[in-house]
C-alpha positions as CSV (number, residue, x, y, z in Angstrom):
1,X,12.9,-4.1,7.1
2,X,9.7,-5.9,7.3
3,X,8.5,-9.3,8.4
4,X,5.2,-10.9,9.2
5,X,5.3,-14.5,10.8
6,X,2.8,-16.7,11.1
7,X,-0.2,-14.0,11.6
8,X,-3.8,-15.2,12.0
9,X,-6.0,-12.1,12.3
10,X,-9.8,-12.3,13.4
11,X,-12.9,-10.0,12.7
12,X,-12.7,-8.5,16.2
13,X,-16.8,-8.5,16.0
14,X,-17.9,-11.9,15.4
15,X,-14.4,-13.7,15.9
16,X,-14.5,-14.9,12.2
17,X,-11.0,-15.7,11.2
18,X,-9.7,-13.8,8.3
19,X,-6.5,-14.6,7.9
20,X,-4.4,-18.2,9.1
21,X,-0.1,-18.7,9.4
22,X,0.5,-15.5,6.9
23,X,4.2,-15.0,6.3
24,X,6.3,-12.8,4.4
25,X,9.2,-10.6,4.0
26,X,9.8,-7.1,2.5
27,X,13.2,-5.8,2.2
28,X,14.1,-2.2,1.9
29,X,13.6,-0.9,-1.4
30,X,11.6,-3.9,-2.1
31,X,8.0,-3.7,-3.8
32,X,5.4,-6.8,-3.3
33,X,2.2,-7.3,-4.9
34,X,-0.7,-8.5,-3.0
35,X,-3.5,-10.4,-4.9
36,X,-6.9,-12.0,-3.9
37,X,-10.3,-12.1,-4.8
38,X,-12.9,-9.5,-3.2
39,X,-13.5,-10.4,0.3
40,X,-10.2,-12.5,0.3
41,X,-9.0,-10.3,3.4
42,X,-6.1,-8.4,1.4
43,X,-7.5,-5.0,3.3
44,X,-7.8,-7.0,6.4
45,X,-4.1,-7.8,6.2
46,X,-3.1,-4.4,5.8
47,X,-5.6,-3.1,8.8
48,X,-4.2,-5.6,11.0
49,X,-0.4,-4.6,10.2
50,X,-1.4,-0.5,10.3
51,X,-3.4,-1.7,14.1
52,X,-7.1,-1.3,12.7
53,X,-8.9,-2.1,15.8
54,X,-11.5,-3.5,13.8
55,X,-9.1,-6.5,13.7
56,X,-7.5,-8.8,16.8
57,X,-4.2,-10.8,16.5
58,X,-4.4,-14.3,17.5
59,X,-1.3,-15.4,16.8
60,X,1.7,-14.1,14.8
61,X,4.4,-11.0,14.8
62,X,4.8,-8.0,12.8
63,X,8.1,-7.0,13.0
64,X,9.7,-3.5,11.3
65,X,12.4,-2.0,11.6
66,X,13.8,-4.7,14.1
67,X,11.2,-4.0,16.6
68,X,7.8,-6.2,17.4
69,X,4.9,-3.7,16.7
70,X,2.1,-5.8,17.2
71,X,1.0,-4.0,20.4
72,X,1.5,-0.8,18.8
73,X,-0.9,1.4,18.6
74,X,-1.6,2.8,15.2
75,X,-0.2,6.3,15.9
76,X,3.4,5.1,17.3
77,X,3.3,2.7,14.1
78,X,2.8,6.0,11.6
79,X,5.4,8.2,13.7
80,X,7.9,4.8,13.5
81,X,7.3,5.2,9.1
82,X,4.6,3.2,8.2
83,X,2.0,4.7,5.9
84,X,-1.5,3.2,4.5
85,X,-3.4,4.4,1.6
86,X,-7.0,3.5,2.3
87,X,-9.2,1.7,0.0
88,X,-11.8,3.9,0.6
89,X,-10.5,7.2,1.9
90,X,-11.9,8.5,4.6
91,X,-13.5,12.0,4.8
92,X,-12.5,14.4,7.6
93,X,-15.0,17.2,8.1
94,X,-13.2,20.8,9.2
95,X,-10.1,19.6,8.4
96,X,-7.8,20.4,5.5
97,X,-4.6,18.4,4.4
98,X,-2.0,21.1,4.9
99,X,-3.2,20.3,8.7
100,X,-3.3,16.7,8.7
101,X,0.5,16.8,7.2
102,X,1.6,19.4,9.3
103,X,0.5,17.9,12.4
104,X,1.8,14.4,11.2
105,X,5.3,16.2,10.7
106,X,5.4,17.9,14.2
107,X,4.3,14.7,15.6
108,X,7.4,12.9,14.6
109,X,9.5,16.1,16.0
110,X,9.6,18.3,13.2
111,X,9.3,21.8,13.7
112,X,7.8,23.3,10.5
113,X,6.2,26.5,9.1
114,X,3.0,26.5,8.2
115,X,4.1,28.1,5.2
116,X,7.1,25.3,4.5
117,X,4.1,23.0,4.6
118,X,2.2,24.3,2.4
119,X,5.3,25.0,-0.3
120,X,6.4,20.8,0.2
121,X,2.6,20.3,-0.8
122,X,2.3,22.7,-3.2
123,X,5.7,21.1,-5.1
124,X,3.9,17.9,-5.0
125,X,0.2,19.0,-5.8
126,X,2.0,19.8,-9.2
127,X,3.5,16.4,-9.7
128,X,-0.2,14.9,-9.0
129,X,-2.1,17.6,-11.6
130,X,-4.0,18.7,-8.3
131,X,-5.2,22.4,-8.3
132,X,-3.0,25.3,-6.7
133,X,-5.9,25.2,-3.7
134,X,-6.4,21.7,-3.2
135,X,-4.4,21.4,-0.2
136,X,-7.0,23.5,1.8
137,X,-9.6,21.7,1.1
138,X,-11.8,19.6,3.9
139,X,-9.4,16.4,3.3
140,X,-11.6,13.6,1.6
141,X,-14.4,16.1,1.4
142,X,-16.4,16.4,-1.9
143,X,-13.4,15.0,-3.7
144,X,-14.0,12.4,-6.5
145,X,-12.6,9.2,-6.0
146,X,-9.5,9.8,-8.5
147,X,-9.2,12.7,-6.2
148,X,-9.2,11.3,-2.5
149,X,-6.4,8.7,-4.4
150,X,-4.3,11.7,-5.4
151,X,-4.8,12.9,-1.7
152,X,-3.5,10.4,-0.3
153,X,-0.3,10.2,-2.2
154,X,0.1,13.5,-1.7
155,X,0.5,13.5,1.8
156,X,2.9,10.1,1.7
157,X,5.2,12.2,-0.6
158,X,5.4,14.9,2.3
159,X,5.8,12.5,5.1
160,X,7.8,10.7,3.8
161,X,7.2,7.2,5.4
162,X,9.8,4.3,4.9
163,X,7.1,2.2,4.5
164,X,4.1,2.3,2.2
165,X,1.0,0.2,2.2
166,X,-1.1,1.3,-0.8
167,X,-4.7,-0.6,-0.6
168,X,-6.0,-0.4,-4.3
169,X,-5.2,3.1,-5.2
170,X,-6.0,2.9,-8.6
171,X,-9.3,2.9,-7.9
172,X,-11.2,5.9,-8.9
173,X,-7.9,7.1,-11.2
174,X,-8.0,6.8,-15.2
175,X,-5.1,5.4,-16.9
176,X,-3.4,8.1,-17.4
177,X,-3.2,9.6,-13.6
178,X,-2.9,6.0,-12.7
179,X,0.7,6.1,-15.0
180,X,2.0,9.4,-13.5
181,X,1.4,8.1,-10.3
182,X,3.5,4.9,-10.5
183,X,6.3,7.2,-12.1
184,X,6.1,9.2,-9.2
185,X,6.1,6.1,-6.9
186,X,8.6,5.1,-8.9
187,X,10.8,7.7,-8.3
188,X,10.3,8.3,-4.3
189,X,11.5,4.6,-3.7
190,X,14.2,5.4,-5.7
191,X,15.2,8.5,-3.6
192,X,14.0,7.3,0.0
193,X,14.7,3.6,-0.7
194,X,11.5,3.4,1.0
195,X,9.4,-0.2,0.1
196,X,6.0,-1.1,-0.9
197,X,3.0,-3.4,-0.5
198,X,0.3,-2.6,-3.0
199,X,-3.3,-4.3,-3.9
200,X,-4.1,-3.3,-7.6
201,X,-6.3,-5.1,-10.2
202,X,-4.7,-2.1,-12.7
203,X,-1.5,-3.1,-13.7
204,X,-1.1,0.3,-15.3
205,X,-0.5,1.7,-12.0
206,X,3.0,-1.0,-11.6
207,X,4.2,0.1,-14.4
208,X,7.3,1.9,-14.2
209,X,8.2,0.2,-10.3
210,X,10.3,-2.6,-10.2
211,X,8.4,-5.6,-8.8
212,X,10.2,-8.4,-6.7
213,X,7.3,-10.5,-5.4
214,X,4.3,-11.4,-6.7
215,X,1.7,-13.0,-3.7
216,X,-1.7,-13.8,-3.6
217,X,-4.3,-14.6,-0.6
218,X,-6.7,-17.6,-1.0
219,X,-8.4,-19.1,1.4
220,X,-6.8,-16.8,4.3
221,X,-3.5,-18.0,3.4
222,X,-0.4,-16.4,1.4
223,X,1.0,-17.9,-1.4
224,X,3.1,-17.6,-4.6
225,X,1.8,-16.7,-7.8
226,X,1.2,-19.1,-10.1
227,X,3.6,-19.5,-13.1
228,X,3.3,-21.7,-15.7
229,X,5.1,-20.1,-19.2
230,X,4.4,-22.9,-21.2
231,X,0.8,-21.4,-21.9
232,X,-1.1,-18.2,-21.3
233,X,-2.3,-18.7,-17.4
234,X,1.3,-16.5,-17.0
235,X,0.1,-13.9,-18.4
236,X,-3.9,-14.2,-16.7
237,X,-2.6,-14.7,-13.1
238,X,-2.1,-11.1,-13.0
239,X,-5.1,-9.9,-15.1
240,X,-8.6,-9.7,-14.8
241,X,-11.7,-7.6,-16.0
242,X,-9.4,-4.0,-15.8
243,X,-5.8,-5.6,-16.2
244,X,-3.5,-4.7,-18.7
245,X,-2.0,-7.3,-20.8
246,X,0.7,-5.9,-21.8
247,X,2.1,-4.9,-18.2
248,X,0.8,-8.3,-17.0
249,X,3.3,-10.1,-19.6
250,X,5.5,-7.5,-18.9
251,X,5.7,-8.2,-15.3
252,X,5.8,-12.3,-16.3
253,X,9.4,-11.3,-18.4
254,X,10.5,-9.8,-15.6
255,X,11.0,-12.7,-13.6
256,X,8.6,-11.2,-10.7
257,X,6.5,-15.0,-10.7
258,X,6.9,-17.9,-9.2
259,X,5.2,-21.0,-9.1
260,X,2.1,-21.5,-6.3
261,X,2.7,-22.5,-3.0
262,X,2.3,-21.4,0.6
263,X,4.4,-18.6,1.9
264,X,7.0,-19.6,5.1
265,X,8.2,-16.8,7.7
266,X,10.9,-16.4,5.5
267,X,8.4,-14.8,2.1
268,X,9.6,-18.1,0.4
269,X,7.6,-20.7,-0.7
């Protein structure tokens, strides 16, 4: 489904390297967990993989879907079914959602109403607890952050991408939108077998998905989370300051943890 070997990414600016030898594997259907301190370049590896051009490759592959896409640009990378929820959703003056998603749908060959569009999002606006009018609103434009989060879901349930990069989207989203949203996560995986790669510090938001891999970025290099069950650090690997402890030893029962060490092409330590 999806493979990154051996990726070292640079800050295309000043040439500072971010990220050294990454490597990892996500399967269809499969959901992996990135972790990392602030600034440990958890956003830069999913800019590089979406073709940020903020970012430069100096070594590596990205391969989905059977095909290299490195030298993709981001567009053909979207219409092949990738998808990225930005950290910080971006606001785009004069134009609504219903015309981003509609234009994203007749860019991969669909030929849709306007007014199909606007039922799909309206179906899912529900699911969300948006407003009946949200979807004509300026996209990212006045919208708190719980709202830009919900926006961008929103349009991943319409288009439907096989695979979704979700940059800490439960940011901005109280606990209770943030557990209605992984049930809804939840449940497009199950129906599109689509997989994921998240970044969360809210474990409330993994709730109800069924984690397989549990990875963590130090030092601009991927490894496995630590697991050590004879004491609590099982439970702390996968909390901090806004964790859950309950979903964190949740998560720990569940097998998704593995003991530390670096990452080969394979995902495997």
């Amino acid at each position: 489904m999806f493979r990154v070997s051996d990726l070292t990414v640079v800050i295309k600016k000043n040439q500072q390297v971010v990220l050294r030898g990454v490597n990892f594997e996500i399967l269809p259907g499969e959901t992996l967990i990135l972790k990392g301190k602030n600034g440990s370049g958890k956003s830069t590896l999913l800019g590089a993989i979406m073709g940020d051009p903020r970012y430069e490759i100096l070594g590596g592959e990205i391969e989905f879907l059977g095909e290299k896409i490195q030298n993709l640009s981001t567009e053909k990378r979207s219409l092949l079914g990738m998808f990225l929820s930005f950290q910080t959703p971006p606001e785009v003056n004069g134009v609504s959602t219903t015309e981003i998603v509609r234009t994203g749908l007749m860019e991969r060959g669909k030929k849709v109403r306007l007014d199909e569009v606007r039922s799909g999002l309206m179906t899912n606006q529900k699911l969300l607890g948006l407003p009946m009018f949200f979807m004509e609103r300026e996209s990212g434009v006045g919208m708190s952050g719980g709202e830009k989060k919900k926006n961008e879901i929103l349009q991943m349930l319409v288009l439907k991408p096989k695979f979704c990069m979700l940059d800490e989207l439960d940011s901005g989203l109280d606990m209770e939108s943030a557990g209605n949203i992984s049930q809804i996560l939840a449940d497009y995986q199950r129906e599109t077998n689509a997989s994921f790669l998240i970044t969360s510090h809210n474990l409330r938001i993994l709730e109800k998905l069924k984690v397989n891999k549990v990875v963590e970025l130090i030092d601009g290099e991927l490894v496995a989370a630590e697991d050590e069950r004879d004491d609590e650090k099982s439970v702390r690997v996968l909390e901090n300051e806004r964790g859950d402890e309950k979903s964190a030893r949740a998560l720990d029962e569940r097998g998704v943890m593995g003991k530390r060490g670096v990452m080969n092409e394979r995902g495997a330590k």
